[in-house]
N, C-alpha and C positions, 0 to 999 in steps of 0.2 A: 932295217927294221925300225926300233923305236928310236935310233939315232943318228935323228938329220939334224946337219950344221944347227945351230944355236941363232935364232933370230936375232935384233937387239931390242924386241920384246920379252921373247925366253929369258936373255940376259937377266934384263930389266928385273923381271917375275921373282928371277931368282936372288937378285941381290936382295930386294922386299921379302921373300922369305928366311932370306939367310939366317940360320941357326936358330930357328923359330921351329919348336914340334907342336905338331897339333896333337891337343890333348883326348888323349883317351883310357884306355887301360894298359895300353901299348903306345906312349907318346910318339911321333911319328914324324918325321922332315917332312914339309912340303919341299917338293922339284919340280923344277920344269917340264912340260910335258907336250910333246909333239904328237896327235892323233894320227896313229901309222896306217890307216884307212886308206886302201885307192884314191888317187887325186880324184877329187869332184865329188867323194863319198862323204856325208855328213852324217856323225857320231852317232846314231839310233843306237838300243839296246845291242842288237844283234850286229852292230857293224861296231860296236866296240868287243865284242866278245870274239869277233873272228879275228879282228886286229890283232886283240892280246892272246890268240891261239887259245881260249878258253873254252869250254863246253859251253852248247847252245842252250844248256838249260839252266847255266848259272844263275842263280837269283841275280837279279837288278834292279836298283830302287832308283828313281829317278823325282832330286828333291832341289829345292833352287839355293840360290848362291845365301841366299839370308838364311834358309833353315841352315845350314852348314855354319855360318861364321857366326850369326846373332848372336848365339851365347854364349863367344870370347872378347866380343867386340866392345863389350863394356865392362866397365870396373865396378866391382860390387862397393859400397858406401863402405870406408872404413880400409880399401884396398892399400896396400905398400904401392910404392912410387915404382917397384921393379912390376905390380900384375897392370896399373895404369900404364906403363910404357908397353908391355905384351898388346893388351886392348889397342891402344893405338896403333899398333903393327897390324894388326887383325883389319883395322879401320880403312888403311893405309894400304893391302893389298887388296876389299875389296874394292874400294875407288880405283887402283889402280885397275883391272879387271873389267869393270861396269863401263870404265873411260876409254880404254883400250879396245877392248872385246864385243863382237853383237852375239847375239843371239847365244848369250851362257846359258847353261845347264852341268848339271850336279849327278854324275851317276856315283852309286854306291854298288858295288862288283861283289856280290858274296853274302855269308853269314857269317857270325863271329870275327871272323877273320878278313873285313872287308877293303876291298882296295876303292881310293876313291878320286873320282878325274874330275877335273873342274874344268873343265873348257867352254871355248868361245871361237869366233870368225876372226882374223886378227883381219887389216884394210886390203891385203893382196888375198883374202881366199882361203888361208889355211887355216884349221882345227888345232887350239892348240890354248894351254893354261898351264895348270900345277895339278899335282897329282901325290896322295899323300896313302898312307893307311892307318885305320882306327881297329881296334879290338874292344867288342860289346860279347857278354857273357851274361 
C-alpha cells in the first residue's frame, strides 16, 4: 500500500525534515511519502483520493510548493537564532524538492482537518515527496 522500500531520495527528504513540524494549529511532522497510485498513474485529485481509499468527493485544493513553505521560509526581523535555523530548514527542503523532483504539486485533502502531499517525478518515474498535516478552524 503506502509502504514501498524507501528510495535514497525518501531517505534524503526525510533526514531534511527530521523533527521539524509544520506549523499549524495542530503542528504536524513532515514524512516521506511514496504516491501508492498504479505504476504510470500521475497524482491528479482523483488518483490521489483513490490511492488513499478516500471519498471521491473529498475536498482537494491544489496549491504550489511556495504557497505552502513561503511563510516559514523566512525569519521575521528581530527572529531568535532557534526561528532563523527552522527558516533555513524550510529553505533547505524546498531546494532540496525543486532540485530533486519535476513536475511538484501541493494537494491539500480535506477541510479542518487537512492531510497535505507534496510530491514530485523523482529521475526513474515515481511520484513521490513528503506529506504532512495542518489543522485550520
Amino acid at each position: 500500500m503506502k509502504t514501498k522500500p524507501q528510495t535514497p531520495l525518501l531517505a534524503t527528504l526525510g533526514k531534511a525534515a527530521a523533527g521539524l513540524l509544520f506549523p499549524s494549529e495542530s503542528d504536524a511532522p513532515l514524512t516521506p511519502y511514496t504516491f501508492a497510485g498504479p505504476a504510470g498513474t500521475e497524482p491528479t485529485s482523483a488518483a490521489l483520493l483513490a490511492a488513499e481509499h478516500l471519498p471521491s468527493d473529498t475536498p482537494v485544493e491544489t496549491i504550489t510548493v511556495a504557497d505552502l513553505f513561503d511563510p516559514f521560509a523566512e525569519a521575521a526581523d528581530g527572529a531568535t537564532a532557534e526561528d532563523k535555523a527552522e527558516a533555513a530548514r524550510y529553505r533547505a527542503i524546498v531546494e532540496l524538492l525543486t532540485h530533486e523532483l519535476t513536475e511538484l504539486r501541493v494537494f491539500r485533502v480535506g477541510k479542518v482537518d487537512i492531510d497535505v502531499y507534496i510530491l514530485g517525478k523523482d529521475p526513474k518515474g515515481a511520484w513521490l515527496g513528503l506529506k504532512t498535516h495542518v489543522v485550520e478552524t
